[in-house]
C-alpha positions in Angstrom: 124.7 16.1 -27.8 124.2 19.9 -27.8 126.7 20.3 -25.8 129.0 18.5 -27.4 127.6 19.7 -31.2 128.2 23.7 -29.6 132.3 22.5 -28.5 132.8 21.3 -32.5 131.7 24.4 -33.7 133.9 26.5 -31.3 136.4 24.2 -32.4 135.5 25.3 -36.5 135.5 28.5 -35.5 138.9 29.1 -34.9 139.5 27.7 -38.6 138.7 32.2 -39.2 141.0 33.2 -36.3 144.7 34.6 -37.0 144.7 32.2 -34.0 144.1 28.8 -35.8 147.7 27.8 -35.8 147.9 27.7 -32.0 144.5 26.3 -31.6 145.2 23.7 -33.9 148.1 23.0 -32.2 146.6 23.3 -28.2 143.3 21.1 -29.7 145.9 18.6 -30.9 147.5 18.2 -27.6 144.7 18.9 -25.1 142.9 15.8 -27.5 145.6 13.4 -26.6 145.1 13.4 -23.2 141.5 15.0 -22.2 140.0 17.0 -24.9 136.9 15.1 -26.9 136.6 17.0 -30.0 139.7 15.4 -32.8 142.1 18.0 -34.3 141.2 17.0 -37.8 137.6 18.7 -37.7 140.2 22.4 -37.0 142.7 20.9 -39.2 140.3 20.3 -42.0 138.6 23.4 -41.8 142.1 25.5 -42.0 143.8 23.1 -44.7 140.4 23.8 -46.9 140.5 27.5 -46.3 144.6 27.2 -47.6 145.2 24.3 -49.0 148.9 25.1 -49.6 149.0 25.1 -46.4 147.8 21.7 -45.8 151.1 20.2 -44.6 152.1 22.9 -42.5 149.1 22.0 -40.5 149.3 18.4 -40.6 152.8 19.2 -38.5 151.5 21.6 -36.5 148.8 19.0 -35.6 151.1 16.4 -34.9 153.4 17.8 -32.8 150.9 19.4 -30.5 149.3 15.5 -30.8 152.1 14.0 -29.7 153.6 16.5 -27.1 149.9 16.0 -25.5 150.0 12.5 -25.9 153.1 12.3 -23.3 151.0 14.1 -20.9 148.4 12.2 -21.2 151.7 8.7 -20.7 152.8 11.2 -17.8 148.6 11.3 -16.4 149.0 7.2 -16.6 152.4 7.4 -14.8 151.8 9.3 -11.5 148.4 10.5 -11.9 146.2 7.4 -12.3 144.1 7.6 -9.9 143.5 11.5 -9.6 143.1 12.4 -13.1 143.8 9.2 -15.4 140.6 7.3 -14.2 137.9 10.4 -13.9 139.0 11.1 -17.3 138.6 7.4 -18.8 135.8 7.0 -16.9 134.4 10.4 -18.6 134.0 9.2 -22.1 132.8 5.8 -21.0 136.7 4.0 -22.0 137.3 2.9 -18.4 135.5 -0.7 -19.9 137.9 -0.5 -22.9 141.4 -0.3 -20.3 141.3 -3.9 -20.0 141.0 -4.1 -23.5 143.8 -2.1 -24.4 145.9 -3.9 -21.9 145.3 -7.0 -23.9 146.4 -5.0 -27.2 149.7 -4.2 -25.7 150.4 -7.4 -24.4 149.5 -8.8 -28.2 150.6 -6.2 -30.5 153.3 -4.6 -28.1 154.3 -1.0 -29.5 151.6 -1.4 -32.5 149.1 -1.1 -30.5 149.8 2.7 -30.2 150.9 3.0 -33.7 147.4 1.5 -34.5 145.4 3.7 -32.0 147.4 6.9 -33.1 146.1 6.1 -36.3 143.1 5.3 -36.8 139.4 6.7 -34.6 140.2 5.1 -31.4 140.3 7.3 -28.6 144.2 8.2 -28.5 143.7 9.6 -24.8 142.8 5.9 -23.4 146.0 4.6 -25.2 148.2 7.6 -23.9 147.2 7.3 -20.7 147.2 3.5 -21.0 150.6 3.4 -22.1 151.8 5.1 -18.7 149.7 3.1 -16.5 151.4 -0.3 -18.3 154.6 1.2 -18.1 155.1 1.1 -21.8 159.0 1.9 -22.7 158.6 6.0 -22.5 161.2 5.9 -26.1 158.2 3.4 -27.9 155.2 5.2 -26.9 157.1 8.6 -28.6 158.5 7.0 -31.6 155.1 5.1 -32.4 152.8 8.2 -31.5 155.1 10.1 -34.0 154.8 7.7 -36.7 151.3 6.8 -36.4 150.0 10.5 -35.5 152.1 12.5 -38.4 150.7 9.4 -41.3 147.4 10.2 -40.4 147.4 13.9 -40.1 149.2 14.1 -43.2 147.1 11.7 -44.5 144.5 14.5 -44.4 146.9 17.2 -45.7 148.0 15.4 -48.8 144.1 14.8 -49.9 143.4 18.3 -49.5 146.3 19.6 -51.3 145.9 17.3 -54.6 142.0 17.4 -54.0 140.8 21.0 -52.6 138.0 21.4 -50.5 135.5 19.0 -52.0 137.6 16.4 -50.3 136.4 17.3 -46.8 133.0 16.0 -47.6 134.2 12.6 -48.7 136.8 12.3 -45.8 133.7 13.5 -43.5 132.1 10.6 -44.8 134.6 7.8 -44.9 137.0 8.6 -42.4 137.0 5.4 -40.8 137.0 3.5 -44.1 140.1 5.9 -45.1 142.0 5.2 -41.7 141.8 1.2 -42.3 142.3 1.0 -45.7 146.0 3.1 -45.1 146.5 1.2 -42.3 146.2 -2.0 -44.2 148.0 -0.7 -47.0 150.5 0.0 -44.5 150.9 -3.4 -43.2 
């Protein structure tokens, strides 16, 4: 845990870099496929210190989310084995595949709108997706969708709220991510 408690605050402390931009953006995409630490801990901590700038991190934080999220589809494709695997198997998700598989056969493309969405590891379904052969055009679309709602999500309750709305979202994130998603259904 102090490992993992010393990466979040190198992650925070980029929120007081003229770099926060790109590491938002390379935390976004490196999350999608290997990296442990979410974008929204950087993406909260830079929307707080500008709140006018909320939405332009929300975007920046989705497109580096989904741009990593097809690497982590390409790691499922052709890399399984090598890298898709040691990486699941990493973070303890390697139980959870055969899980996942099941969601995709049930949900079809939802299932990665629901994952991009909400807490779930994304990584296990971008690599997932590849290793099932989801349709490449799906997997895109949906991880678009689902990853801009909930980073703008964030954005949009920082900008009408200010920074005493990262103390609530800190505390109900997962309650926050359901409810939307419910209310999106």
């Amino acid at each position: 845990m102090k490992k993992l408690r010393k990466l979040y605050d190198w992650v925070l402390s980029w929120a007081h870099s003229r770099y926060g931009s790109w590491a938002l953006f390379g935390i976004a995409f490196s999350e999608s496929s290997f990296f442990p630490i979410p974008p929204d801990v950087l993406q909260i901590a830079l929307s707080v210190s500008i709140p006018k700038k909320s939405y332009r991190y929300a975007l920046i934080a989705a497109a580096g989310s989904v741009l990593g999220g097809m690497l982590g589809y390409a790691i499922g494709v052709y890399l399984m084995e090598w890298m898709g695997w040691p990486i699941l198997n990493f973070y303890h998700l390697g139980e959870k595949y055969e899980g996942v598989r099941h969601l995709f056969h049930q949900y079809g493309p939802w299932a990665i709108a629901i994952a991009g969405f909400t807490p779930i590891p994304y990584k296990l379904f971008t690599i997932a997706s590849g290793a099932f052969d989801i349709h490449f055009g799906m997997f895109v679309l949906m991880s678009l969708l689902s990853r801009s709602a909930r980073f703008l999500m964030v954005a949009t309750l920082i900008y009408i709220f200010g920074p005493t709305v990262k103390e609530f979202i800190d505390k109900y994130f997962n309650f926050l991510t359901i409810l939307f998603f419910l209310l999106l259904i």
